[in-house]
N, C-alpha and C positions, 0 to 999 in steps of 0.2 A: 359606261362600258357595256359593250352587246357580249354575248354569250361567245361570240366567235375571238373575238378581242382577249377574255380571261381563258378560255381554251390555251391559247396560243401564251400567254405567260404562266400560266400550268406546265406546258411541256417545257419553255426554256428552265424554267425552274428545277424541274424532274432532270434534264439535260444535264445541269450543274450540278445538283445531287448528287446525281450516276457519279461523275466526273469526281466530287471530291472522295467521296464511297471508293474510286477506283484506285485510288490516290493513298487510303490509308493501308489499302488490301496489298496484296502481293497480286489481283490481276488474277486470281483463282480463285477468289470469296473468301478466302482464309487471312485473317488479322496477320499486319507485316510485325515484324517481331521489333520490340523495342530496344532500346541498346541495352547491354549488359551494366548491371550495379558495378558500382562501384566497389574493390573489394573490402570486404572485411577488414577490421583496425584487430591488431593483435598484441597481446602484450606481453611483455617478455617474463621469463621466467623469476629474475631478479623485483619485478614490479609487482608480480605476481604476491612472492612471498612474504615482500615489504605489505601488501595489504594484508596477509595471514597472519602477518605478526600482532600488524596493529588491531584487528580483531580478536584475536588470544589477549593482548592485551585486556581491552574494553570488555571481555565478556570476563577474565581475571578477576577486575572491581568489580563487578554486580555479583559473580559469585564467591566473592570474600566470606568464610565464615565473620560470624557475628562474634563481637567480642562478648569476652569468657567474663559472666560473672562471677567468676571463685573469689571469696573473701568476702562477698557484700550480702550477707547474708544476716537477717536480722538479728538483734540479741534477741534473748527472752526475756527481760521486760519490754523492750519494743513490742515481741509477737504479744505478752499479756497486755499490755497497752489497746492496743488495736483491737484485739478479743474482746477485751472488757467495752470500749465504743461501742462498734460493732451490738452484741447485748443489747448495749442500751438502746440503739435505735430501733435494736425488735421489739425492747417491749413497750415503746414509745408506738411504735407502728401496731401491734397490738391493742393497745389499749383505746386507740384510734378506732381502728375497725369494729370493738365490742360497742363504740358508742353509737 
């Protein structure tokens, strides 16, 4: 190809360009407008509330109080029980660290 040859498929090309350029525009340089969205999905007020509900629900169970330990409460040989353990593993631990 000579220099006069690409020349010339240079400008068809720039030609088509233009042309499809002209083609998106409105023919004044400014972007032709594209079609409007589709509208919005809306939901009815009844639908609405049905998910309110079921949300009061679900957040209800997580925040359940905890149940009540009243009554389980240990006796006092149990609490001496454990105390007296307890002791002995300190002076166990103790006796440990003096060596």
């Amino acid at each position: 190809m000579n220099r006069q040859e690409i020349l010339i498929e240079l400008d068809t090309e720039i030609a088509r360009l233009r042309e499809a350029r002209h083609l998106l525009t409105d023919g004044k340089g400014k972007a032709a407008r594209s079609p409007k969205k589709a509208a919005k999905r809306t939901m009815s007020a009844k639908g609405r509330a049905n998910i309110a509900a079921a949300q009061k629900e679900r957040w209800a169970k997580v925040k359940k109080p905890a149940k009540s330990r009243a009554g389980h409460t240990l006796s006092p040989e149990a609490k001496a029980k454990i105390s007296a353990a307890q002791k002995k593993r300190w002076t166990l631990q103790k006796k440990a660290v003096k060596r």
